[in-house]
ZAKOLBA-940717 format. One record per atom (N, C-alpha, C): residue number from 1; residue in three letters; atom name; x, y, z. Coordinates in pm, whole numbers, plus 50000, padded with zeros to 5 digits. Example, Ala and Ser with C-alpha at 12.3 -4.5 7.8 and 13.67 -1.06 7.14 Angstrom:
REM ZAKOLBA-940717
1|ALA|N|51319|49431|50780
1|ALA|CA|51230|49550|50780
1|ALA|C|51320|49670|50780
2|SER|N|51285|49775|50708
2|SER|CA|51367|49894|50714
2|SER|C|51290|50003|50787
//
This chain:
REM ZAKOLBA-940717
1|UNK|N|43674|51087|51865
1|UNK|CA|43803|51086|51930
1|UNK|C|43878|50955|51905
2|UNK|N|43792|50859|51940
2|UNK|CA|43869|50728|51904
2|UNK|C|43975|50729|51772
3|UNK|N|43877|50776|51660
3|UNK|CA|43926|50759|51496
3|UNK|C|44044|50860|51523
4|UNK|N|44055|50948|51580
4|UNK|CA|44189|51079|51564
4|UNK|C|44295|50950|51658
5|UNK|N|44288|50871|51763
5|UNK|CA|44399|50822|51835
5|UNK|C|44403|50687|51706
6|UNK|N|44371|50640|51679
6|UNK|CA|44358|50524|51550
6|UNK|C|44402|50581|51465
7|UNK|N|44374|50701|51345
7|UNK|CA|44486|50772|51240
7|UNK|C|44607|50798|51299
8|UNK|N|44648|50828|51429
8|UNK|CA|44792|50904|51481
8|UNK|C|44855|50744|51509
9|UNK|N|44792|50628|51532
9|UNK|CA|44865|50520|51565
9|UNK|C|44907|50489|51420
10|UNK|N|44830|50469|51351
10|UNK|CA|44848|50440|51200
10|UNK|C|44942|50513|51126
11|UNK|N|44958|50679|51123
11|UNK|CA|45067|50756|51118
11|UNK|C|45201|50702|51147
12|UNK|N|45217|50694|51303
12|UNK|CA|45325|50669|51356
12|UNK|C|45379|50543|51315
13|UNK|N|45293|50463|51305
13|UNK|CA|45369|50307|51208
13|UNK|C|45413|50308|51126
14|UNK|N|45352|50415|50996
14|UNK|CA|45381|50426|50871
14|UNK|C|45493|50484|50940
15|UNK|N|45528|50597|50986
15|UNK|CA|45664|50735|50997
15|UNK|C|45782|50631|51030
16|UNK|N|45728|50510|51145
16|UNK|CA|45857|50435|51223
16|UNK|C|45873|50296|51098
17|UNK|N|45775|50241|51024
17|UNK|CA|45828|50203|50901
17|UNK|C|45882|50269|50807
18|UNK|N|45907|50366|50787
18|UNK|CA|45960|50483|50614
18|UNK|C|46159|50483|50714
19|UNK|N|46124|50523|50845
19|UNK|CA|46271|50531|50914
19|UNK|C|46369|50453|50911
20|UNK|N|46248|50331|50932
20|UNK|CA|46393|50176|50912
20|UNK|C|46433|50133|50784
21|UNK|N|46311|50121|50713
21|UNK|CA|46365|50118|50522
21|UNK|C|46470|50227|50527
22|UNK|N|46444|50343|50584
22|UNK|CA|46576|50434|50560
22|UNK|C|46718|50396|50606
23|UNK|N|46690|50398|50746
23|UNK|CA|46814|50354|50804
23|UNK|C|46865|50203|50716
24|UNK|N|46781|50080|50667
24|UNK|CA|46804|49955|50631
24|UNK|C|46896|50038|50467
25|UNK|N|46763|50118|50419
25|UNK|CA|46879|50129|50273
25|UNK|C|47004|50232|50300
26|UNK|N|47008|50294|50397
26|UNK|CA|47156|50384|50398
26|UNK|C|47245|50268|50455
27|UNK|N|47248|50170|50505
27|UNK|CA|47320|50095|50564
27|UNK|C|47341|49956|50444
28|UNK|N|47276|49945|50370
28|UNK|CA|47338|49845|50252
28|UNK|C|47380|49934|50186
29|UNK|N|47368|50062|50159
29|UNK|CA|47435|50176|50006
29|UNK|C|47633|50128|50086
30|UNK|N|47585|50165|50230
30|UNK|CA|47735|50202|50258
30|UNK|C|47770|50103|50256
31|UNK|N|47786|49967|50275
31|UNK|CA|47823|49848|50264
31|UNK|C|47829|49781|50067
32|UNK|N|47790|49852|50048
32|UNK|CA|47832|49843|49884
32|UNK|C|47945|49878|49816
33|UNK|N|47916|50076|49899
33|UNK|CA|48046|50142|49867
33|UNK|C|48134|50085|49910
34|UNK|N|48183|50019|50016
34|UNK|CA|48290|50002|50095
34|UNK|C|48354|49886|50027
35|UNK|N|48229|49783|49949
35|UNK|CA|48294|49705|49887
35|UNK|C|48344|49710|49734
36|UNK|N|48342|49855|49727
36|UNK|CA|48389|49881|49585
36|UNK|C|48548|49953|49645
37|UNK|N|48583|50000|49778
37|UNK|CA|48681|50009|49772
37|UNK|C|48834|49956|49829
38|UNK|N|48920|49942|49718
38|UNK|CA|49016|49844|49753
38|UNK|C|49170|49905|49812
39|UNK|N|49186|49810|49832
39|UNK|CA|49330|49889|49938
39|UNK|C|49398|50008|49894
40|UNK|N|49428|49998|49741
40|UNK|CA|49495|50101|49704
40|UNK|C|49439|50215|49728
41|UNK|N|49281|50234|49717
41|UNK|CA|49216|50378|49739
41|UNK|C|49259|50414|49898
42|UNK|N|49260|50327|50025
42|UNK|CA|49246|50370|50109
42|UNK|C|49401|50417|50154
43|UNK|N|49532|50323|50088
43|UNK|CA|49662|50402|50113
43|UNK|C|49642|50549|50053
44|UNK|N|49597|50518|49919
44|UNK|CA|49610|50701|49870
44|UNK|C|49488|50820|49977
45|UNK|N|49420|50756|50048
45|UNK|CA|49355|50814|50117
45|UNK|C|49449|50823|50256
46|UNK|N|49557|50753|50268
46|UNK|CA|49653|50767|50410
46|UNK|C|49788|50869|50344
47|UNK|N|49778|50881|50239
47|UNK|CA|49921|50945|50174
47|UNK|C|49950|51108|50194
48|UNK|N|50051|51112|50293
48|UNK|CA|50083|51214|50336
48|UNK|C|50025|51293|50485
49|UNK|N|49957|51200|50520
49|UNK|CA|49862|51197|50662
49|UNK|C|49946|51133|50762
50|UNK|N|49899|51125|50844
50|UNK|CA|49974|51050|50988
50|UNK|C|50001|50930|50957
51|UNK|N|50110|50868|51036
51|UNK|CA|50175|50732|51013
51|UNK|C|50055|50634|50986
52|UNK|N|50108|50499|50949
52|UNK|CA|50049|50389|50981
52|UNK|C|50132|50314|51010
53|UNK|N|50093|50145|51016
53|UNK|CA|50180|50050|51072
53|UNK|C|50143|49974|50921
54|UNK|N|50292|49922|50871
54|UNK|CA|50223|49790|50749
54|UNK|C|50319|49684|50807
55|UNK|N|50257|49571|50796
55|UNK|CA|50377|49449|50819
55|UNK|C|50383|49349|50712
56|UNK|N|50506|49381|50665
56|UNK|CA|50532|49318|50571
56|UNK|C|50657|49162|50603
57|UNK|N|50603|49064|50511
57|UNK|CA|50679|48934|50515
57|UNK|C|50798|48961|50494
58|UNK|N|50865|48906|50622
58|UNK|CA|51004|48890|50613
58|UNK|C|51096|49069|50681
59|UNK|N|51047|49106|50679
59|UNK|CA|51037|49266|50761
59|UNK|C|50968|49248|50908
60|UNK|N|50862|49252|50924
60|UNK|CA|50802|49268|51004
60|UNK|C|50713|49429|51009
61|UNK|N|50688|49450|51121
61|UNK|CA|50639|49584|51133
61|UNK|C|50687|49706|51103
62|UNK|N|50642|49778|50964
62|UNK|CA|50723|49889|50959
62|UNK|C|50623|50026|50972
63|UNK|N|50676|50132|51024
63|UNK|CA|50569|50215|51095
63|UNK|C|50648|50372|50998
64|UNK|N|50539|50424|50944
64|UNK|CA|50568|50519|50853
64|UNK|C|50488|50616|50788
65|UNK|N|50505|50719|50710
65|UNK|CA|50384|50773|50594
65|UNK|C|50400|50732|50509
66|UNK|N|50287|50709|50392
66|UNK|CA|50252|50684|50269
66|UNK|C|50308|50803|50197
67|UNK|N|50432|50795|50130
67|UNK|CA|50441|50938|50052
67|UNK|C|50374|50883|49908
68|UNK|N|50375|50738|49864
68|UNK|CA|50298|50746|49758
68|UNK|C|50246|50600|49739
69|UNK|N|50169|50533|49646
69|UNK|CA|50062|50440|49633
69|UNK|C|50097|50432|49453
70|UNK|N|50137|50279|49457
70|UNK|CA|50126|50244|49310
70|UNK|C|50011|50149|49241
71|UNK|N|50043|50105|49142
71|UNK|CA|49864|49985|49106
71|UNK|C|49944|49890|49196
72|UNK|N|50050|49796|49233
72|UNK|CA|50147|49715|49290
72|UNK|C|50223|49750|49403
73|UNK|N|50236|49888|49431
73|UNK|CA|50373|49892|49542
73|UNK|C|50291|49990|49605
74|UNK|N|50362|50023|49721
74|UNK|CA|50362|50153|49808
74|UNK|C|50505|50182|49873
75|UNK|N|50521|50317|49881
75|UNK|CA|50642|50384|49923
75|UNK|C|50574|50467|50065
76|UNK|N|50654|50421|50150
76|UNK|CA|50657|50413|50309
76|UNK|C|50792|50512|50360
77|UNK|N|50768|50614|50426
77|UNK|CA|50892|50704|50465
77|UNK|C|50927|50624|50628
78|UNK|N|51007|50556|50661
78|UNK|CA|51004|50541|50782
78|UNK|C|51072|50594|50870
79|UNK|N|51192|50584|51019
79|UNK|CA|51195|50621|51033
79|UNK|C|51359|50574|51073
80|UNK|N|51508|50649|51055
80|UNK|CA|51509|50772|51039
80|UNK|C|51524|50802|50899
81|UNK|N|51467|50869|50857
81|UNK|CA|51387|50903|50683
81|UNK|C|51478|50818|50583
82|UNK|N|51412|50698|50590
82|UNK|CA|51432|50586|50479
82|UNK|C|51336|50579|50419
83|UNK|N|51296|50569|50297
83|UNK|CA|51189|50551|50214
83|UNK|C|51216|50411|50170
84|UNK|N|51112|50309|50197
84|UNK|CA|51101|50198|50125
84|UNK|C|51026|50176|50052
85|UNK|N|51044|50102|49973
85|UNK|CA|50924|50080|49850
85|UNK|C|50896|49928|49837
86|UNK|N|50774|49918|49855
86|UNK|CA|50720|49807|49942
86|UNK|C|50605|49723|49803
87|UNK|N|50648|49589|49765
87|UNK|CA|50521|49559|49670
87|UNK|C|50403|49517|49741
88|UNK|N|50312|49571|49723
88|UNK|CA|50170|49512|49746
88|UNK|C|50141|49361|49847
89|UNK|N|50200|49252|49721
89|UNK|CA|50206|49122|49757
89|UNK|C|50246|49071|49847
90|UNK|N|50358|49143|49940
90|UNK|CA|50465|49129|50062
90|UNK|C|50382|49171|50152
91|UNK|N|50258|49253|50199
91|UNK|CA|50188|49328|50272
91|UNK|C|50118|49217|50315
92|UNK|N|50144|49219|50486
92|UNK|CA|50029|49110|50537
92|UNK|C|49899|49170|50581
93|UNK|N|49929|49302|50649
93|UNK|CA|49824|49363|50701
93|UNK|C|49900|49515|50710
94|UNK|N|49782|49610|50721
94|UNK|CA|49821|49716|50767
94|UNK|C|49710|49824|50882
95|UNK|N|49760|49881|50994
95|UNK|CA|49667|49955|51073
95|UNK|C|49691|50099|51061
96|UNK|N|49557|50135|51071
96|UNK|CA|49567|50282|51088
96|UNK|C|49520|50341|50948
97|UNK|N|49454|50266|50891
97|UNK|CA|49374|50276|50788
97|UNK|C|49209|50338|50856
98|UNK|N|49172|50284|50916
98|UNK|CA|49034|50273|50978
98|UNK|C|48981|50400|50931
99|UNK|N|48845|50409|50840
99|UNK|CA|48771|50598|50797
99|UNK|C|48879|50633|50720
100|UNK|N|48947|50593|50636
100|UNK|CA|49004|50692|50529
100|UNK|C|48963|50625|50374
101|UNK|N|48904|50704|50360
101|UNK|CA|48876|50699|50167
101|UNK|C|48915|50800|50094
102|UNK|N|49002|50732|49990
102|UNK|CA|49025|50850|49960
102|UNK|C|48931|50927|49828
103|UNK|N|48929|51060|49807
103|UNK|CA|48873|51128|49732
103|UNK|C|48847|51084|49621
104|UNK|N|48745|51085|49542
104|UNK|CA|48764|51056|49336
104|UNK|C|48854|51108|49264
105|UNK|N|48898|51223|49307
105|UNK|CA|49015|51278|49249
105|UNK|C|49108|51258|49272
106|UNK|N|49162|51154|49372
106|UNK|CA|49302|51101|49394
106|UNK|C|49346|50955|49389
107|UNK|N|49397|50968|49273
107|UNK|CA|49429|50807|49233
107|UNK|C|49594|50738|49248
108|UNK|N|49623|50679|49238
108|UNK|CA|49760|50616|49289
108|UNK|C|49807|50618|49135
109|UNK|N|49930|50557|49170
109|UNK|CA|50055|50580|49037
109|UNK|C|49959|50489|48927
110|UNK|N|50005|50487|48834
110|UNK|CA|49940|50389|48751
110|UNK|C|50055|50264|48703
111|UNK|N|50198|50313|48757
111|UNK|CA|50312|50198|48699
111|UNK|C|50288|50094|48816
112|UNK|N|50339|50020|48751
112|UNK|CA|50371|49852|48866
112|UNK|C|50483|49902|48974
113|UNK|N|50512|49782|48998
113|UNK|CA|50655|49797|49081
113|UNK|C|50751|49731|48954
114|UNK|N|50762|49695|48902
114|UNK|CA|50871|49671|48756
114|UNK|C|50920|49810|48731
115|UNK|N|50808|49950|48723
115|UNK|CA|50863|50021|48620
115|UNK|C|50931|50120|48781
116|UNK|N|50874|50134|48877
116|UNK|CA|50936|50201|48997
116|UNK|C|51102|50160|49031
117|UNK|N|51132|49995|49017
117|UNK|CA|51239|49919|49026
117|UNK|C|51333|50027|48887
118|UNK|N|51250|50013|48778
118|UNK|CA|51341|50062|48651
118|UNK|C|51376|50189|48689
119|UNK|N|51349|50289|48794
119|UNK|CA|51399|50448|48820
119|UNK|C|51528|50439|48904
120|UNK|N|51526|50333|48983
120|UNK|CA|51623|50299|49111
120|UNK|C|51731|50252|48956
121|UNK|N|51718|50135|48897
121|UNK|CA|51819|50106|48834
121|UNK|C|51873|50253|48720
122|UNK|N|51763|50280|48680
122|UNK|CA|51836|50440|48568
122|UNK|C|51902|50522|48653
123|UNK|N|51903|50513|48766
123|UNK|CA|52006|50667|48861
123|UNK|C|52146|50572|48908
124|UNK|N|52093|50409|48895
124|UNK|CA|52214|50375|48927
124|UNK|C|52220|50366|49125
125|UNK|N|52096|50388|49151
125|UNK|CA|52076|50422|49320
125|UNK|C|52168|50277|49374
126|UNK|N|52296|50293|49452
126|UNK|CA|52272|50156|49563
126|UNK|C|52187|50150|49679
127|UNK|N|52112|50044|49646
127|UNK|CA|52012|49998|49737
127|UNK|C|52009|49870|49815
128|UNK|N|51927|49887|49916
128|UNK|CA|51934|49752|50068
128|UNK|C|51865|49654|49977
129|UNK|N|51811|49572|49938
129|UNK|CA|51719|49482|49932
129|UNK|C|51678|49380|50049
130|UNK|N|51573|49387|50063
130|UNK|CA|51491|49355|50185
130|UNK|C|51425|49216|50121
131|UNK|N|51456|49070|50165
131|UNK|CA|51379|48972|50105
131|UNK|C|51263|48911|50179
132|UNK|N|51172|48842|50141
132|UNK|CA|51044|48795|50220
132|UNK|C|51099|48683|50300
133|UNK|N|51213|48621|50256
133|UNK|CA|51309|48543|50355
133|UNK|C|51375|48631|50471
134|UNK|N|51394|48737|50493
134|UNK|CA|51443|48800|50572
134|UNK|C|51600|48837|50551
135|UNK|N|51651|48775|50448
135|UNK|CA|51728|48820|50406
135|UNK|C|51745|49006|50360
136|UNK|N|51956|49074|50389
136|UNK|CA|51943|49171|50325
136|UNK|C|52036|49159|50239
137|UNK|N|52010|49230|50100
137|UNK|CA|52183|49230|50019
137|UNK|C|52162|49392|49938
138|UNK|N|52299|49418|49955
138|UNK|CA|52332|49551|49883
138|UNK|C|52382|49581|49750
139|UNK|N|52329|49657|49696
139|UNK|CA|52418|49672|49592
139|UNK|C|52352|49758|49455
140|UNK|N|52333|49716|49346
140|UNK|CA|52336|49806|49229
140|UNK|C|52226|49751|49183
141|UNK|N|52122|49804|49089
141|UNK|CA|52025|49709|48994
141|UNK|C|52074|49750|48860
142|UNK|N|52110|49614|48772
142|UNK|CA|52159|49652|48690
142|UNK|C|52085|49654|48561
143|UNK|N|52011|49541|48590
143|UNK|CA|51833|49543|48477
143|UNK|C|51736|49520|48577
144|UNK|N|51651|49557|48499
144|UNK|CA|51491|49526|48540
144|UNK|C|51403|49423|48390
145|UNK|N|51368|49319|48414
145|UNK|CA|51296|49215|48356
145|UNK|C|51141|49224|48389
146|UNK|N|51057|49157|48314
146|UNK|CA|50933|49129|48326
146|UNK|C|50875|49114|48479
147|UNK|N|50954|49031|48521
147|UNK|CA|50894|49003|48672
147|UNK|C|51047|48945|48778
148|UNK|N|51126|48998|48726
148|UNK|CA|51255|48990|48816
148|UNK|C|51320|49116|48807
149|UNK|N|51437|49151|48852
149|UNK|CA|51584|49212|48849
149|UNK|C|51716|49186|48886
150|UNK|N|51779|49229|48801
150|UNK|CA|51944|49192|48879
150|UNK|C|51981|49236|48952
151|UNK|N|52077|49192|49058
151|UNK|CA|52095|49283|49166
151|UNK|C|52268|49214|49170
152|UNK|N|52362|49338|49090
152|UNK|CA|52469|49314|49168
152|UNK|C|52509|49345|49300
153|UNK|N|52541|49233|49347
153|UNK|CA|52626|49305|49514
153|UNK|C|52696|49336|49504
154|UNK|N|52712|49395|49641
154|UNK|CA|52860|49490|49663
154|UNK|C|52825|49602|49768
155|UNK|N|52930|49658|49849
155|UNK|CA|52907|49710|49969
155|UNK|C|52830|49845|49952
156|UNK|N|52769|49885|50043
156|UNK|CA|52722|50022|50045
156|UNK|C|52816|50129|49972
157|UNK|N|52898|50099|50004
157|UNK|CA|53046|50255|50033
157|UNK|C|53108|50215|49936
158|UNK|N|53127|50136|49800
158|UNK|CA|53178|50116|49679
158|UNK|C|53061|50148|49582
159|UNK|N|53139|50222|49482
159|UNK|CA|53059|50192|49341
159|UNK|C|53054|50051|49235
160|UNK|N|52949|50072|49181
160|UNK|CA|52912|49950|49127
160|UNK|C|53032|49973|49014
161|UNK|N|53131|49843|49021
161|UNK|CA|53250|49866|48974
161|UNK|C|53263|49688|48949
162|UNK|N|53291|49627|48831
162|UNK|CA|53354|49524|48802
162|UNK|C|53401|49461|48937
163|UNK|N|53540|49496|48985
163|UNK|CA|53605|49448|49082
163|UNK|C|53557|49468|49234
164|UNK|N|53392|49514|49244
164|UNK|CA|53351|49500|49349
164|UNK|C|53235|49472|49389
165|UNK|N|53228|49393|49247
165|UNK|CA|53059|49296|49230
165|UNK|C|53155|49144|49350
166|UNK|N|53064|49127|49418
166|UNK|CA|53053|48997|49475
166|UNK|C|52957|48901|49393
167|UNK|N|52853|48950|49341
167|UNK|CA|52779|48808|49280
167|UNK|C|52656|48947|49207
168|UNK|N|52600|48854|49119
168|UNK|CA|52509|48890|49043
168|UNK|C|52356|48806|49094
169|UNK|N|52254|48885|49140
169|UNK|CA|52180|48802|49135
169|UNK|C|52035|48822|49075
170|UNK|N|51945|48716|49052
170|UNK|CA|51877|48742|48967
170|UNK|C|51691|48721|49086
171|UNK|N|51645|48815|49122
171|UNK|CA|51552|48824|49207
171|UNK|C|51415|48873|49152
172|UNK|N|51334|48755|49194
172|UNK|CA|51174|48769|49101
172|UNK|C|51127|48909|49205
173|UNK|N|51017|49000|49158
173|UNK|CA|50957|49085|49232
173|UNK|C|50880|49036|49323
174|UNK|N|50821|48856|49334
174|UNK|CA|50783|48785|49457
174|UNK|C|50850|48752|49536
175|UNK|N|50959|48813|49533
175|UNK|CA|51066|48732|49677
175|UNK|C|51125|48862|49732
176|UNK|N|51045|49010|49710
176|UNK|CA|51079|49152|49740
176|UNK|C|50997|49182|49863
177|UNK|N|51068|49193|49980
177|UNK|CA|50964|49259|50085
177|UNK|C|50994|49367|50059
178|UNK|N|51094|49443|50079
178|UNK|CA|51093|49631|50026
178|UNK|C|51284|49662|49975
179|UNK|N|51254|49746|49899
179|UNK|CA|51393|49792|49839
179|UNK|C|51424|49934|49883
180|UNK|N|51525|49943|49971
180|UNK|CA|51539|50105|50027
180|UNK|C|51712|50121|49976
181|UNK|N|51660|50286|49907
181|UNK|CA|51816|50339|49862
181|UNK|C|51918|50342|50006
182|UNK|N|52043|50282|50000
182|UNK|CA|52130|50274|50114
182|UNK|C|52178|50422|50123
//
């Protein structure tokens, strides 16, 4: 009898050692994964789901859906349905991320924010520009550069017209908190 309570103690050590190596290696696997994934996976894992909050420099708190996720930007629907398009770099934090990964099969844009800027300027869109200074100015993009754009001003309610440029200006994509069509 002794030897049967001595094998079942011996059992049970081995069973409650094999559990914690388990629990120990499922708990570094997931702490691996998690560090393979980077912000962009987890917006495209928020895209088209319930709001979040991002706060961006010189904005502040803007509360919205992800309609889409670039390698550089994200586009934020806020609210009443303004879409901003927000670079990466301007992002101080964002909530309401918490448990979302997104799928292997869903990957974000593959353009920058240069080539997103270049769609706003080809339609000719007038747009707010939103600066990390807190500054706003309106108006037309008339190029897109390596790591800037032009931005003629001029009021919402005019077309981009010679005689109703106020100034031309020339704005790096680091001094962009978000650009929303007016």
């Amino acid at each position: 009898m002794r030897w049967d309570r001595l094998f079942d103690d011996l059992e049970a050590q081995l069973s409650a050692d094999r559990d914690a190596e388990l629990v120990s290696e499922v708990a570094d696997r997931t702490r691996r994964e998690r560090a393979l994934v980077g912000l962009h996976e987890r917006l495209v894992a928020a895209r088209n789901g319930r709001g979040i909050c991002v706060s961006v420099v010189g904005l502040g708190g803007l509360q919205g859906a992800v309609l889409d996720v670039g390698s550089d930007w994200l586009l934020l629907r806020t609210e009443p349905e303004r879409d901003q398009l927000v670079p990466l770099a301007a992002v101080m934090w964002v909530s309401g991320l918490a448990g979302r990964i997104a799928p292997p099969s869903s990957v974000a844009r593959s353009f920058g924010f240069g080539s997103a800027v270049r769609v706003l300027s080809r339609d000719r869109a007038v747009v707010t520009l939103s600066g990390v200074d807190g500054g706003r100015h309106t108006g037309t993009i008339d190029a897109v550069h390596a790591d800037a754009f032009d931005l003629a001003v001029h009021a919402s309610d005019v077309p981009r017209r010679a005689a109703n440029v106020l100034d031309v200006r020339t704005v790096p994509f680091a001094a962009v908190a978000a650009v929303t069509r007016a």
